[in-house]
PDB file of N, CA, C and O in Angstrom:
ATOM      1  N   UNK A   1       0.847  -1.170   0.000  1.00  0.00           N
ATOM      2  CA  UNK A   1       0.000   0.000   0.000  1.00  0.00           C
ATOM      3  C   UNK A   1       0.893   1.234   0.000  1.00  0.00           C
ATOM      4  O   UNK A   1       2.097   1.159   0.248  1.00  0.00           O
ATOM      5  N   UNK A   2       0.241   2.418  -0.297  1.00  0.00           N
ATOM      6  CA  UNK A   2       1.208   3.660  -0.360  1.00  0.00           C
ATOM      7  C   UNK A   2       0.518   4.301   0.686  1.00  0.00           C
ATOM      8  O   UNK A   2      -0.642   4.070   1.024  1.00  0.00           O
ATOM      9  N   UNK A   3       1.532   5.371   1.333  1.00  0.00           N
ATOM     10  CA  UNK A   3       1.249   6.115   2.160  1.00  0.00           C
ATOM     11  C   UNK A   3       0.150   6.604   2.554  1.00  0.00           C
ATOM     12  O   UNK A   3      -0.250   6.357   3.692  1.00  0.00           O
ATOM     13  N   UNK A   4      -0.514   7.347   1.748  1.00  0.00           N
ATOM     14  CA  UNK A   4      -1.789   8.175   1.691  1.00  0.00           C
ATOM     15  C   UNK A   4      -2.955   7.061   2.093  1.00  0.00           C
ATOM     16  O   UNK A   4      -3.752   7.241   3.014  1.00  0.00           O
ATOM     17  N   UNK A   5      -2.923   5.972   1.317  1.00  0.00           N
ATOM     18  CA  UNK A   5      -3.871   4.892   1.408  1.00  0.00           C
ATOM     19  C   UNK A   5      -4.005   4.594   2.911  1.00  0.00           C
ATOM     20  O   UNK A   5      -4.979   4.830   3.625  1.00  0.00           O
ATOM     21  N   UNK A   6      -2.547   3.892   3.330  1.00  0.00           N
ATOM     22  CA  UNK A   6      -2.610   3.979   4.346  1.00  0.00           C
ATOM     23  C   UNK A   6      -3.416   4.863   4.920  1.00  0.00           C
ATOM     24  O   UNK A   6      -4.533   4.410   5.171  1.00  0.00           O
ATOM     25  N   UNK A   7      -3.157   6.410   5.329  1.00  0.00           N
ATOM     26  CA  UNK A   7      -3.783   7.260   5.854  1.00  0.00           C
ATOM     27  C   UNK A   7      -5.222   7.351   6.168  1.00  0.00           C
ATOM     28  O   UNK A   7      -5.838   7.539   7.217  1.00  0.00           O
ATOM     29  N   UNK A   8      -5.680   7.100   4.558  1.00  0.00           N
ATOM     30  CA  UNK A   8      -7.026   6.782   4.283  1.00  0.00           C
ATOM     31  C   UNK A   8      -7.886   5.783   4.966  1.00  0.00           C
ATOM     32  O   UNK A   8      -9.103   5.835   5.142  1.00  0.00           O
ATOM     33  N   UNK A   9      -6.788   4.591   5.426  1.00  0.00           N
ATOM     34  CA  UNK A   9      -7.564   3.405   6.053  1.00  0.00           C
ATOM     35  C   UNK A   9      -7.549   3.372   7.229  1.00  0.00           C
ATOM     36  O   UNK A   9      -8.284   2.616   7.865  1.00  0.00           O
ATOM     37  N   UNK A  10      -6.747   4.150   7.747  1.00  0.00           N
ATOM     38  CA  UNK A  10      -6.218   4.724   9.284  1.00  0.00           C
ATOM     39  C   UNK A  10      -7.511   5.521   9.648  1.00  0.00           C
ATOM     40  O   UNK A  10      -8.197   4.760  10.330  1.00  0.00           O
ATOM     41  N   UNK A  11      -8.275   6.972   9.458  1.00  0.00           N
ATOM     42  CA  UNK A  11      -9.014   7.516   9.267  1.00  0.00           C
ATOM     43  C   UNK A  11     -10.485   7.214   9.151  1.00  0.00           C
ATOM     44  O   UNK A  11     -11.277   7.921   9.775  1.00  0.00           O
ATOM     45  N   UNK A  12     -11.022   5.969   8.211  1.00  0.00           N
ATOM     46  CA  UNK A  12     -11.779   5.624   7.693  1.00  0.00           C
ATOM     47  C   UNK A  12     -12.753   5.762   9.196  1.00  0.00           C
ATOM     48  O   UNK A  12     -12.370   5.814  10.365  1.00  0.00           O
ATOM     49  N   UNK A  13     -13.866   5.788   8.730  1.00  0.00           N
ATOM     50  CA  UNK A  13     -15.085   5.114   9.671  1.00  0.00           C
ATOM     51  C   UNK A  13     -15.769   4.161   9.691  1.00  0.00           C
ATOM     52  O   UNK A  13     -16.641   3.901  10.519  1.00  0.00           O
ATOM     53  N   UNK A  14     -15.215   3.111   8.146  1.00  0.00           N
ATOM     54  CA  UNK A  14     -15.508   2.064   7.667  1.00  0.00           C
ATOM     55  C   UNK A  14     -14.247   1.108   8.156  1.00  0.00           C
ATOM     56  O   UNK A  14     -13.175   1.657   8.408  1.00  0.00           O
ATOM     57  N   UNK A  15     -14.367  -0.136   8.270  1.00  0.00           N
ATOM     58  CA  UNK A  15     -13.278  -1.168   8.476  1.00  0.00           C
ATOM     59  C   UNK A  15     -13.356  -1.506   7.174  1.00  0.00           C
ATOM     60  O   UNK A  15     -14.291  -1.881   6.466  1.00  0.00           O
ATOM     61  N   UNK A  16     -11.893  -1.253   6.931  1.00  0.00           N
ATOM     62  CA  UNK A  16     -11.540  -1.476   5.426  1.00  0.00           C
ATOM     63  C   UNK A  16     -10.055  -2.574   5.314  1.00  0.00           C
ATOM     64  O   UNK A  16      -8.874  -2.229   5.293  1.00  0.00           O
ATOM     65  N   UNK A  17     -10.683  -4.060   5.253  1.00  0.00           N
ATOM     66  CA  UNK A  17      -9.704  -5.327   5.715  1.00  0.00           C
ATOM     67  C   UNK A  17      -8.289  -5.135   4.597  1.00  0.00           C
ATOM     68  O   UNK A  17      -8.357  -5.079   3.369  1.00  0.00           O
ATOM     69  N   UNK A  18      -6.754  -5.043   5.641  1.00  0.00           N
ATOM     70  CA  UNK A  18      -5.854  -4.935   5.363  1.00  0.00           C
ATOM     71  C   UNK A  18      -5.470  -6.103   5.706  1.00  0.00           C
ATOM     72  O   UNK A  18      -5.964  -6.721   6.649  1.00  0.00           O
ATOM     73  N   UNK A  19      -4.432  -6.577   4.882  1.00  0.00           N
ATOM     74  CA  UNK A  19      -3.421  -7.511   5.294  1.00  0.00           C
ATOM     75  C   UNK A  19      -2.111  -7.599   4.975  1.00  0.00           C
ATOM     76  O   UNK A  19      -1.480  -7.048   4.073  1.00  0.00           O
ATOM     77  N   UNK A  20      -1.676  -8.576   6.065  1.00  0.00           N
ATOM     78  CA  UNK A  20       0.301  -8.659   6.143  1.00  0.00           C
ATOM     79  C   UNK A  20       0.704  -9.731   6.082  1.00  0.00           C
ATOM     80  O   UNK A  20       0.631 -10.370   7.132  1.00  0.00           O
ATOM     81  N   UNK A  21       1.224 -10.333   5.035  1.00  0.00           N
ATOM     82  CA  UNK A  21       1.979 -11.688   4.471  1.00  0.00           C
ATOM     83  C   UNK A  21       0.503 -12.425   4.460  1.00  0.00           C
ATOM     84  O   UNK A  21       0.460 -13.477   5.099  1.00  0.00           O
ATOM     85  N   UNK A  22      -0.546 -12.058   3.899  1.00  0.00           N
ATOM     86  CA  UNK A  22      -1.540 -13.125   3.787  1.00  0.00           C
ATOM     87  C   UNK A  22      -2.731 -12.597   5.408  1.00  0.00           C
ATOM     88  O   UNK A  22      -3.953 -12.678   5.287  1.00  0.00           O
ATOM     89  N   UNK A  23      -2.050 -12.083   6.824  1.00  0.00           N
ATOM     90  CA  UNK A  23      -2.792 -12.245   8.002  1.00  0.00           C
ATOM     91  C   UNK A  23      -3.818 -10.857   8.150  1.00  0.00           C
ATOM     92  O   UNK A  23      -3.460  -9.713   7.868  1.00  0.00           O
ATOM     93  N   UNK A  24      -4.488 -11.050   8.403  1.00  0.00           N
ATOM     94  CA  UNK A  24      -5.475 -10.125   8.720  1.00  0.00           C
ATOM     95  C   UNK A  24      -5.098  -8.908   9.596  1.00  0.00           C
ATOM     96  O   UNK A  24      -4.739  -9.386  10.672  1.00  0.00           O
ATOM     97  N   UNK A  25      -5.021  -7.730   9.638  1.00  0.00           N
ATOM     98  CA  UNK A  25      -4.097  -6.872  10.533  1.00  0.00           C
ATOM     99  C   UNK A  25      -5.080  -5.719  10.593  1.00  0.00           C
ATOM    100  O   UNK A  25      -5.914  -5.338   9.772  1.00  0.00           O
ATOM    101  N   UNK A  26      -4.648  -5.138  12.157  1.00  0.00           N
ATOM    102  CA  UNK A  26      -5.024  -3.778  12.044  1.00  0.00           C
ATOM    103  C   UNK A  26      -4.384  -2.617  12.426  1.00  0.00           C
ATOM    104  O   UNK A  26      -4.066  -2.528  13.612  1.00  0.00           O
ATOM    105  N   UNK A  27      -4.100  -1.616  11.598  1.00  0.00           N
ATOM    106  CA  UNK A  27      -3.555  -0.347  11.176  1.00  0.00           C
ATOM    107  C   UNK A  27      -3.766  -0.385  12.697  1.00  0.00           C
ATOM    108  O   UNK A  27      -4.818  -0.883  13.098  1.00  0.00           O
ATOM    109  N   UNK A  28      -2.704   0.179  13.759  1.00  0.00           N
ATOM    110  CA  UNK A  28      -2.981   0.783  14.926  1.00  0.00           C
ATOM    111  C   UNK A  28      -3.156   2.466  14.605  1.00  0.00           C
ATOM    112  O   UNK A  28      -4.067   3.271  14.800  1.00  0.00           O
ATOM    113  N   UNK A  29      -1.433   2.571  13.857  1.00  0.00           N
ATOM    114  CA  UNK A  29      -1.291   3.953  13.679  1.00  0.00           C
ATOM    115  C   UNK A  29       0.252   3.978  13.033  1.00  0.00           C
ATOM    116  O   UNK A  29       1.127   3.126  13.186  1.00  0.00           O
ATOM    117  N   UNK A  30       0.303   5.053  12.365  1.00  0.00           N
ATOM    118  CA  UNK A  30       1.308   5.129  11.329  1.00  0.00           C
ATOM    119  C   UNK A  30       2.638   6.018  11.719  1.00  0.00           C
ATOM    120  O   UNK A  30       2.555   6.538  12.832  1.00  0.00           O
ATOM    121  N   UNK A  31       4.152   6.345  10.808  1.00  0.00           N
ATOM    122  CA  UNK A  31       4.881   7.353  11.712  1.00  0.00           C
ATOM    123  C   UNK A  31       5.264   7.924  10.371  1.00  0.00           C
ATOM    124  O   UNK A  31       5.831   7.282   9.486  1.00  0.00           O
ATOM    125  N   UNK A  32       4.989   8.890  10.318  1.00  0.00           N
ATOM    126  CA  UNK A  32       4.842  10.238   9.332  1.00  0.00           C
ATOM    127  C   UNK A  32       6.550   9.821   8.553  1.00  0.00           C
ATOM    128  O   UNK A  32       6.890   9.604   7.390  1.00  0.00           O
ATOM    129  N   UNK A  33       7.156   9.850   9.610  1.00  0.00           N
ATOM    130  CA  UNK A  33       8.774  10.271   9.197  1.00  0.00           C
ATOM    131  C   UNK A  33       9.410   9.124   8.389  1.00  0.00           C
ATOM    132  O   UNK A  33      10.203   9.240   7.455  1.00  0.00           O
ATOM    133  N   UNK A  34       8.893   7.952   8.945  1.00  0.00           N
ATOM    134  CA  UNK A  34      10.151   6.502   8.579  1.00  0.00           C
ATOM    135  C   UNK A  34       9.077   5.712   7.491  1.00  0.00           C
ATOM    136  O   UNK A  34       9.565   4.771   6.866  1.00  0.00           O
ATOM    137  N   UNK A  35       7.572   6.071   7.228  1.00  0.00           N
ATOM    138  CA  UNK A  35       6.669   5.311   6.498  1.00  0.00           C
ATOM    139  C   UNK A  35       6.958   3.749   6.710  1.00  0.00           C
ATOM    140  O   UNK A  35       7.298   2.803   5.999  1.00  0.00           O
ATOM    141  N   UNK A  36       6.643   3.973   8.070  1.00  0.00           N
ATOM    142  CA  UNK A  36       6.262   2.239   8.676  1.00  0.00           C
ATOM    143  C   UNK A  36       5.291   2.743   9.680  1.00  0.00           C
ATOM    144  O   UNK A  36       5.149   3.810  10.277  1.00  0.00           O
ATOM    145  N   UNK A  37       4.399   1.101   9.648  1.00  0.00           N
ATOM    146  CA  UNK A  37       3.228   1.384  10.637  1.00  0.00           C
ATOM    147  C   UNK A  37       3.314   0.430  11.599  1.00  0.00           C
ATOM    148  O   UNK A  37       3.963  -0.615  11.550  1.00  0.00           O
ATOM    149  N   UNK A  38       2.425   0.961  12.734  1.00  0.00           N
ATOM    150  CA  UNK A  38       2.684   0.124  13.914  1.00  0.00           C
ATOM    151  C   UNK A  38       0.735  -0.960  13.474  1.00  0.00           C
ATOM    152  O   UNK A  38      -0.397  -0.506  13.310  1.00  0.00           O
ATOM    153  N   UNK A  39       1.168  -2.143  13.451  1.00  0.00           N
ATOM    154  CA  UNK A  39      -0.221  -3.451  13.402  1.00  0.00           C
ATOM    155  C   UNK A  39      -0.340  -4.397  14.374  1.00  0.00           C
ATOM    156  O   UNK A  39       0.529  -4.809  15.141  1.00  0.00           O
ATOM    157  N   UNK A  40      -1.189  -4.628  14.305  1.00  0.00           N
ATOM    158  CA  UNK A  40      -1.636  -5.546  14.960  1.00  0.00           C
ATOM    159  C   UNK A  40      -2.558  -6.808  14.955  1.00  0.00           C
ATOM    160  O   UNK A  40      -3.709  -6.555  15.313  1.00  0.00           O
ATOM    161  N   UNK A  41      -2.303  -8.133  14.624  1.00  0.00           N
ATOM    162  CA  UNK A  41      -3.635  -9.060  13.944  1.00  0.00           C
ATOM    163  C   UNK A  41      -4.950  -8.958  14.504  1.00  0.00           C
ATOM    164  O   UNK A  41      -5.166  -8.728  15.694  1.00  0.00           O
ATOM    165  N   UNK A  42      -5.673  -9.104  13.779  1.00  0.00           N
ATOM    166  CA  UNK A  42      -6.717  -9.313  14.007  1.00  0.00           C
ATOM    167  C   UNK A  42      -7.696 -10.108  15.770  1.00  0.00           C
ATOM    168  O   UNK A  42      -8.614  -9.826  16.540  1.00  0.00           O
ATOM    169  N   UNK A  43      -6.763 -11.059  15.559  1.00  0.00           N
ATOM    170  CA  UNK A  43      -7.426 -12.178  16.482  1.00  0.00           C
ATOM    171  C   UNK A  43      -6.524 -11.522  18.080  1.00  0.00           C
ATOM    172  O   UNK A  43      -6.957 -11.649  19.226  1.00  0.00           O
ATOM    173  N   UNK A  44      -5.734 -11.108  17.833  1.00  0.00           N
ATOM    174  CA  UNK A  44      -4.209 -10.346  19.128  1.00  0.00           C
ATOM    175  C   UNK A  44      -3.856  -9.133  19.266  1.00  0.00           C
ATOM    176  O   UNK A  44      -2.735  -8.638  19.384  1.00  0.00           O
ATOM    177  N   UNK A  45      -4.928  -8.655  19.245  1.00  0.00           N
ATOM    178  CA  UNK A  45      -4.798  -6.881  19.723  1.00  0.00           C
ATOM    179  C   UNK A  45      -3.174  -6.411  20.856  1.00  0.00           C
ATOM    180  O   UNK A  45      -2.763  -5.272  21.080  1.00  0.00           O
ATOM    181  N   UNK A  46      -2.786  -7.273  21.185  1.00  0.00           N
ATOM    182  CA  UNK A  46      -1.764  -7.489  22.313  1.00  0.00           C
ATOM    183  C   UNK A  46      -0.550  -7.383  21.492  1.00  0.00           C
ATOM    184  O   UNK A  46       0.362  -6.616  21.798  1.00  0.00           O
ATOM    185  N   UNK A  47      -0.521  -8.213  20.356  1.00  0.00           N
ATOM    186  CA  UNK A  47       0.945  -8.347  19.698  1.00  0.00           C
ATOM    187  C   UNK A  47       0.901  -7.316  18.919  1.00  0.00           C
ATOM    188  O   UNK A  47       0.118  -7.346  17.970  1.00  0.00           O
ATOM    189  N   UNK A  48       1.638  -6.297  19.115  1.00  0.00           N
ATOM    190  CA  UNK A  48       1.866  -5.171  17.915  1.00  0.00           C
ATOM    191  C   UNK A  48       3.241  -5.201  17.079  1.00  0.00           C
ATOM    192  O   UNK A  48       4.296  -5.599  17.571  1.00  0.00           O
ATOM    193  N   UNK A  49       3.144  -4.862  16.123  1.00  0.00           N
ATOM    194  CA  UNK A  49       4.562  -5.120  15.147  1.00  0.00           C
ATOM    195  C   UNK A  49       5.135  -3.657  14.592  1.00  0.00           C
ATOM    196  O   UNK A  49       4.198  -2.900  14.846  1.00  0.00           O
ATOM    197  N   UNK A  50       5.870  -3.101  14.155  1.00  0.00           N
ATOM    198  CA  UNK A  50       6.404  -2.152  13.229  1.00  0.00           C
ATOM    199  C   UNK A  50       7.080  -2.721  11.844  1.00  0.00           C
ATOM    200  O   UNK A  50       8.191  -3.227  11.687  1.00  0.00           O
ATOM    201  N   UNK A  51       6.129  -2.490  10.979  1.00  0.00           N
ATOM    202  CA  UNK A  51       6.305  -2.712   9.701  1.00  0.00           C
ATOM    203  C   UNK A  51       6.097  -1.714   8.514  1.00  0.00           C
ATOM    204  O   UNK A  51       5.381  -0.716   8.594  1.00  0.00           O
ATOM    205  N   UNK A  52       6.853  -2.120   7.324  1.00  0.00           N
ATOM    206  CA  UNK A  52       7.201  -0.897   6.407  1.00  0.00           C
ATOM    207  C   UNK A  52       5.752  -1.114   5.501  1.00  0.00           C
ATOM    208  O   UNK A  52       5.419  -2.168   4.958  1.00  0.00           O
ATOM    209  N   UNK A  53       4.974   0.204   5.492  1.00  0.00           N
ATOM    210  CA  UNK A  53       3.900   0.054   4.586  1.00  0.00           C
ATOM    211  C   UNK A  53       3.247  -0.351   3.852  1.00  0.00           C
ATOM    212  O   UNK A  53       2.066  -0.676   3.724  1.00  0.00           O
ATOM    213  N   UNK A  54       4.755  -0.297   2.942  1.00  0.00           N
ATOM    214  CA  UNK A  54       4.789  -1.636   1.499  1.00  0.00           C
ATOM    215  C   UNK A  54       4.481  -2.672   1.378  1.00  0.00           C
ATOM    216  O   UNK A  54       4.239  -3.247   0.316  1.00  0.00           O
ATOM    217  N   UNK A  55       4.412  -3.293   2.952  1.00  0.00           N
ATOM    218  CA  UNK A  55       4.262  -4.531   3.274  1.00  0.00           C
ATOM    219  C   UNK A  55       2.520  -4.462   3.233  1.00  0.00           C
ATOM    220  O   UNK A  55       2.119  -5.170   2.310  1.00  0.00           O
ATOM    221  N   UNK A  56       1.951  -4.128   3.614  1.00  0.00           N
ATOM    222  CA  UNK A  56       0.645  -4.018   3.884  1.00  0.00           C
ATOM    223  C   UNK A  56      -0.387  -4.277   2.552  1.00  0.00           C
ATOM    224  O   UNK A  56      -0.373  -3.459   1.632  1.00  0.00           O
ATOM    225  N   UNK A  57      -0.987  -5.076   2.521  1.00  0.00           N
ATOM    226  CA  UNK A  57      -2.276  -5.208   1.186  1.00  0.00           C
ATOM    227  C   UNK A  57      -3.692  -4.849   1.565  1.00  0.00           C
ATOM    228  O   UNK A  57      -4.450  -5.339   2.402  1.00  0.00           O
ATOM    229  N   UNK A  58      -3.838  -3.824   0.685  1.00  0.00           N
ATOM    230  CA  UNK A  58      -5.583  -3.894   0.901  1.00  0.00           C
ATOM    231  C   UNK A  58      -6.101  -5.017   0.748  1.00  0.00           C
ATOM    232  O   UNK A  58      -5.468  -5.433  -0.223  1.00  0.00           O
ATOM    233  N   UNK A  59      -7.198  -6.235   1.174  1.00  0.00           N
ATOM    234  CA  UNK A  59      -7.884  -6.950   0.841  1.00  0.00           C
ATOM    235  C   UNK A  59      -9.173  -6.461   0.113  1.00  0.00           C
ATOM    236  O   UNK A  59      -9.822  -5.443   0.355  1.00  0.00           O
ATOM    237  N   UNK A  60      -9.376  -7.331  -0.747  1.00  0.00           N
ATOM    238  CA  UNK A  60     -10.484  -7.240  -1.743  1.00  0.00           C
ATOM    239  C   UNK A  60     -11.553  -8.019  -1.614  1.00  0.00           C
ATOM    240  O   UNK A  60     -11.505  -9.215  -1.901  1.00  0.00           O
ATOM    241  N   UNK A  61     -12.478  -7.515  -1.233  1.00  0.00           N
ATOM    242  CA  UNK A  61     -14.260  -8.443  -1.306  1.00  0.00           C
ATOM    243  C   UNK A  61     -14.122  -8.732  -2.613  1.00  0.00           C
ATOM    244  O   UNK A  61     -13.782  -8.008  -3.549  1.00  0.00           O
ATOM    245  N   UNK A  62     -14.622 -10.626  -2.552  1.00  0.00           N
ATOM    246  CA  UNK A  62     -14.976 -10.996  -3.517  1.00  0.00           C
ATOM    247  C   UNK A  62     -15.999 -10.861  -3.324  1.00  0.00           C
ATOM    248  O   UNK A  62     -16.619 -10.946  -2.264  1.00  0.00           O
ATOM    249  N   UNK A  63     -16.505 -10.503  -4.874  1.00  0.00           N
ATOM    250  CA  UNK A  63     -18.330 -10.173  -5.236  1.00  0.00           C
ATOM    251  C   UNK A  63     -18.650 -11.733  -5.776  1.00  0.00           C
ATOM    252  O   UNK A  63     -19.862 -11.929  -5.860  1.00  0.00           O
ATOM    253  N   UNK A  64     -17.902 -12.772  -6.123  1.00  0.00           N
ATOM    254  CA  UNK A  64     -18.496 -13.900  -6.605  1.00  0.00           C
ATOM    255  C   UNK A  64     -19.760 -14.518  -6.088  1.00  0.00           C
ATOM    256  O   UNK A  64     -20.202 -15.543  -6.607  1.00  0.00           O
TER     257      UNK A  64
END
């Protein structure tokens, strides 16, 4: 994902499903300066990580 997006999903008032290497994650909050974000999975609000943005995928609803 790029920066801004990020931002965008950070912000949102909608839950808008991101993911990291495949896992379900959530944007805690981002650092302006180094463009890495601080996440956290889904299921482990407890384990937080610092990871580089890039890493991050929007997930896509399948409409099938």
């Amino acid at each position: 994902m790029d920066f801004n997006r990020v931002k965008e999903v950070l912000n949102s008032n909608q839950e808008i499903p991101v993911h990291y290497h495949g896992d379900p994650v959530w944007i805690e909050s981002i650092e302006d300066t180094s463009s890495m974000a601080l996440i956290s999975n889904q299921g482990n609000h407890g384990e937080k990580q610092l990871v580089s943005i890039d890493a991050l995928q929007e997930a896509r609803k399948n409409n099938v």
